[in-house]
Z-matrix of the N, CA and C atoms (Angstrom, degrees):
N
C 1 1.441
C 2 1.526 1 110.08
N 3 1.054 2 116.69 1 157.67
C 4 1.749 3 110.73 2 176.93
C 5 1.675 4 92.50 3 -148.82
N 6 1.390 5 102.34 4 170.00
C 7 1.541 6 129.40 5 -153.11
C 8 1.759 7 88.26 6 -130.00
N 9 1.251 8 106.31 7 124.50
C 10 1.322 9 113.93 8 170.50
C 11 1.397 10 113.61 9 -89.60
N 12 1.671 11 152.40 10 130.28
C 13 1.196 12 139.15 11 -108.31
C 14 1.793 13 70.23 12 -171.18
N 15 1.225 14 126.44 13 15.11
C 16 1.664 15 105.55 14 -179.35
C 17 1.508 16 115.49 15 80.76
N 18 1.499 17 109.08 16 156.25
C 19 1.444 18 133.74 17 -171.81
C 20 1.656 19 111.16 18 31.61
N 21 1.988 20 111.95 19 43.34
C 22 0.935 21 99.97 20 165.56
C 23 1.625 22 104.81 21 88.78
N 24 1.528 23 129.82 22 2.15
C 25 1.619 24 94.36 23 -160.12
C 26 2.278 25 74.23 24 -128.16
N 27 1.282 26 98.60 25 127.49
C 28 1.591 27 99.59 26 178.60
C 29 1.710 28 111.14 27 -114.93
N 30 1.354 29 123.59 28 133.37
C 31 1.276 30 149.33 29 159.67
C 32 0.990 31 133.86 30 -38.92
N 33 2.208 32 147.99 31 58.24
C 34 1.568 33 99.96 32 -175.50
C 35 1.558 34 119.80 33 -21.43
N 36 1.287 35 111.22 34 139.82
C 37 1.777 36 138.13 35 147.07
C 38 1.450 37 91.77 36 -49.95
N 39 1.245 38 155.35 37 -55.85
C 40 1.624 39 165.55 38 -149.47
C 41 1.833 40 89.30 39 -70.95
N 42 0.772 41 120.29 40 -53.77
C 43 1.388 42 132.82 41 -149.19
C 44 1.864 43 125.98 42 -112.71
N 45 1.022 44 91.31 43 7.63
C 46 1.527 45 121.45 44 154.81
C 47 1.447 46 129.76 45 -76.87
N 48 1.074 47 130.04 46 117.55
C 49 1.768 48 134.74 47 -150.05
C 50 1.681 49 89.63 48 -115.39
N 51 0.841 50 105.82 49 -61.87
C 52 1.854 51 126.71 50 177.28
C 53 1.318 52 128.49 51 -157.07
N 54 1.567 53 87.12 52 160.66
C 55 1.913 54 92.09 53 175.72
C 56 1.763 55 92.86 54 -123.64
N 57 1.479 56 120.55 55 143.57
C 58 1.048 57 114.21 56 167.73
C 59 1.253 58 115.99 57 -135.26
N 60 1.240 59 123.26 58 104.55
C 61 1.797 60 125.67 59 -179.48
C 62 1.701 61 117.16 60 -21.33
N 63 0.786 62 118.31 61 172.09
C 64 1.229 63 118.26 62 -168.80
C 65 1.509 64 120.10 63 -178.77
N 66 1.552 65 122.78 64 12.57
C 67 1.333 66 137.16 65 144.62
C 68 1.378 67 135.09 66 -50.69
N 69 1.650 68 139.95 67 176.83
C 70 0.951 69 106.43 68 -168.62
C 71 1.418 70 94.22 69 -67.99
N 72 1.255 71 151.84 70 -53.37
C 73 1.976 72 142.37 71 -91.09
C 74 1.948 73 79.23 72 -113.25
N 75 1.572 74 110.38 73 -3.06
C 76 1.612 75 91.26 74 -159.46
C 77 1.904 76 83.45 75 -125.33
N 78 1.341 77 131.48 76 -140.33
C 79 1.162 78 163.71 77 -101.61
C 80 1.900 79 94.76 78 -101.00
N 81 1.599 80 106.61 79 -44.94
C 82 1.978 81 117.94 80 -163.57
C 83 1.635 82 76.57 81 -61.20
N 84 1.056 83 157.35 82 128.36
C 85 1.531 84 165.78 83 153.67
C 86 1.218 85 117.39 84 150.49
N 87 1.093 86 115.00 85 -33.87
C 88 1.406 87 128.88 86 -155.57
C 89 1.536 88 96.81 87 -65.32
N 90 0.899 89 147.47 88 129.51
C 91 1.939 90 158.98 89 176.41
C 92 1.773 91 93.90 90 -60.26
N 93 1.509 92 104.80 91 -66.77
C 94 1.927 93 94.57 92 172.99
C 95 0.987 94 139.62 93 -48.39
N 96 1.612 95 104.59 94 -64.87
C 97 1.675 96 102.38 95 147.75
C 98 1.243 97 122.61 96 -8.27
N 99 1.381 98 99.91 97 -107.91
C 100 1.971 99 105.33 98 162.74
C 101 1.604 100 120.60 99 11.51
N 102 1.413 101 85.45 100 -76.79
C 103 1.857 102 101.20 101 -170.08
C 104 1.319 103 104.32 102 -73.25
N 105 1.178 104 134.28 103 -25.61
C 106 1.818 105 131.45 104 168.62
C 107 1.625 106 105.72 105 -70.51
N 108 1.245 107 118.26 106 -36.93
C 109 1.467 108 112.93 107 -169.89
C 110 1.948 109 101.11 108 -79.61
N 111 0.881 110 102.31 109 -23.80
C 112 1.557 111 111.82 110 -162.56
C 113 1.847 112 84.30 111 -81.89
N 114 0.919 113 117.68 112 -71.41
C 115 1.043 114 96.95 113 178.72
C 116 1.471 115 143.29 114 -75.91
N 117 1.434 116 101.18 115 -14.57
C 118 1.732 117 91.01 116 154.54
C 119 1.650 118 125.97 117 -80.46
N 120 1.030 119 97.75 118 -11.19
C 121 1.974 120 110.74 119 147.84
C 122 1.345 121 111.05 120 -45.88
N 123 1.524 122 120.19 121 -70.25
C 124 1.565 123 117.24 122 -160.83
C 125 1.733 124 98.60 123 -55.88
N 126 1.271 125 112.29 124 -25.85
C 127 1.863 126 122.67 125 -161.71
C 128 1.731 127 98.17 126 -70.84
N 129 1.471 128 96.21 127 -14.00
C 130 1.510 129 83.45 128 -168.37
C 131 1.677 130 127.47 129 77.94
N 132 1.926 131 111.84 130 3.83
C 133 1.361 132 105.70 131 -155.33
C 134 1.892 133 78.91 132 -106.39
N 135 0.974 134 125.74 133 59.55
C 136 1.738 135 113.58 134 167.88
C 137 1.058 136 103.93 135 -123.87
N 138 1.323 137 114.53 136 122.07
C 139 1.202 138 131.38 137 145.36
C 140 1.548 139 142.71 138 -62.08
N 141 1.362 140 149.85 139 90.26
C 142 1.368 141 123.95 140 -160.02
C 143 1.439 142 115.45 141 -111.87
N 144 1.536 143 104.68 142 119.68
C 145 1.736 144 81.72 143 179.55
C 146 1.490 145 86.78 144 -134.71
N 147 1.142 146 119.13 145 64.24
C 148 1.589 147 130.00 146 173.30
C 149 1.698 148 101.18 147 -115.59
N 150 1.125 149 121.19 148 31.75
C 151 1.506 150 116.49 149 163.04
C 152 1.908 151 99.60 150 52.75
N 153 1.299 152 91.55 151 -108.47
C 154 1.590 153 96.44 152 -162.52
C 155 1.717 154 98.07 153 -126.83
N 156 1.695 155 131.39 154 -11.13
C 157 1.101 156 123.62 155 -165.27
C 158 1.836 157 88.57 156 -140.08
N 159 1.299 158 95.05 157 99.64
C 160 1.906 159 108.64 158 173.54
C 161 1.926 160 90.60 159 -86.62
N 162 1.612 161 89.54 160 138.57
C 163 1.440 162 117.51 161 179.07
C 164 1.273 163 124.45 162 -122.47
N 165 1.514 164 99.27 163 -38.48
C 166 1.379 165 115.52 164 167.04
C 167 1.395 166 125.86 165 -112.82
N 168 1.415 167 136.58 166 -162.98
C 169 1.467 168 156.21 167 146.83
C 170 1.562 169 131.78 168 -141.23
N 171 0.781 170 118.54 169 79.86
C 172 1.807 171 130.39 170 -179.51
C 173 1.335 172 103.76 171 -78.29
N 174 1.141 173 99.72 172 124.11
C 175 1.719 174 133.76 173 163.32
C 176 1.129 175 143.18 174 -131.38
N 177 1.621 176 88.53 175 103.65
C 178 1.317 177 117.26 176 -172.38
C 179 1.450 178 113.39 177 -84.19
N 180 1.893 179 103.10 178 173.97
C 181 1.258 180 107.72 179 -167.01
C 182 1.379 181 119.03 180 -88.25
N 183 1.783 182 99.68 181 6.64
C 184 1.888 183 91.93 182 -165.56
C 185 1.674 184 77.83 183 -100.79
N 186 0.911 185 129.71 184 73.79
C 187 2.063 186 135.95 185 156.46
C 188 1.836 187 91.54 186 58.34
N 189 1.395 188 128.62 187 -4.00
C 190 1.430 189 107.18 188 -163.87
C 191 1.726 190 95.78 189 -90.30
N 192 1.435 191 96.60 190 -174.30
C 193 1.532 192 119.31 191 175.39
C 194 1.372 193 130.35 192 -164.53
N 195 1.365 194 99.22 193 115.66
C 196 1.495 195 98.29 194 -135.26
C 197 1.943 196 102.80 195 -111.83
N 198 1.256 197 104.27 196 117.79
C 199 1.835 198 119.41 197 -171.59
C 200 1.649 199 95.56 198 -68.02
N 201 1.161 200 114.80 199 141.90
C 202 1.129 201 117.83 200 179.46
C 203 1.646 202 111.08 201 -151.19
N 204 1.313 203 118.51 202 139.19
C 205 1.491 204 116.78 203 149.71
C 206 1.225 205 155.92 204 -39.14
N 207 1.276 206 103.78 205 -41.44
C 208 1.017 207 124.71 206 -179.84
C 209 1.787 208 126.53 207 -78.10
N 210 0.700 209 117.12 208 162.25
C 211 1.458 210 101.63 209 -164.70
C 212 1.925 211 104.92 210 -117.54
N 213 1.610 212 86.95 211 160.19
C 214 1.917 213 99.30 212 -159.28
C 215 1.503 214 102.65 213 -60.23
N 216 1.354 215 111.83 214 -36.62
C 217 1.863 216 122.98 215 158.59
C 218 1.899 217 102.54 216 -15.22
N 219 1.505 218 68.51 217 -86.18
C 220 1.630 219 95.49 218 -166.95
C 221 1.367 220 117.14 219 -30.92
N 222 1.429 221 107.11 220 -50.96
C 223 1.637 222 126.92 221 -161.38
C 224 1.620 223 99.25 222 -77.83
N 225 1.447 224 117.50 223 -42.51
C 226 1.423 225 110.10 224 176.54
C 227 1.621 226 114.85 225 -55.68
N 228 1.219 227 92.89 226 -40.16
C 229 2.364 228 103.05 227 179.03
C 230 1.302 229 95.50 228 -50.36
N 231 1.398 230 122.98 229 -46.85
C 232 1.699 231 113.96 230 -167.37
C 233 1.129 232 99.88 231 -75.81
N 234 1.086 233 137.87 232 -51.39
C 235 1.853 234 133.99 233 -153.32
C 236 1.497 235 88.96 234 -82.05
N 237 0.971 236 138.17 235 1.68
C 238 1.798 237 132.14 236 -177.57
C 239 1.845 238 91.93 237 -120.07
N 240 1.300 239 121.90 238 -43.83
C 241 1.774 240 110.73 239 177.62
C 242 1.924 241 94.88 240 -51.43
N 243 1.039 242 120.88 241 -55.99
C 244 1.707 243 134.49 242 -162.67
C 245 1.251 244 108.03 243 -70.71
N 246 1.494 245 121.22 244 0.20
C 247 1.322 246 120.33 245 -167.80
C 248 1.607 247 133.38 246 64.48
N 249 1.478 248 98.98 247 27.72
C 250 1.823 249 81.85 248 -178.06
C 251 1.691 250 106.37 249 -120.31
């Protein structure tokens, strides 16, 4: 099964580690956050397909991390419509 994550680019469901919000009320504040994204930046492993407004962060198992639009809400409704 895979999780569509926006602009077209979809996820095995298998291969998903986490989703972590990233709005203001959730994760964009967080000091760790921050310092995990910053440095999986320097790694080169980010992916962005959040247009211009990132909501989420999915982390997957192939080292990437993938910016997304869509929100952790959202993404849980799908992985629960698909059964997982």
């Amino acid at each position: 099964m895979l999780l569509n994550i926006g602009m077209n680019v979809s996820i095995p469901l298998d291969k998903i580690i986490a989703v972590i919000g990233w709005t203001e009320t959730e994760g964009k504040h967080s000091k760790i956050n921050c310092m995990f994204l910053k440095d999986i930046n320097k790694k080169g492993e980010v992916i962005d397909t959040s247009g211009e407004q990132t909501k989420s962060l999915i982390i997957a198992d192939n080292d990437k991390v993938y910016l997304s639009a869509v929100s952790k809400k959202t993404m849980e409704k799908r992985c629960r419509r698909r059964g997982f």
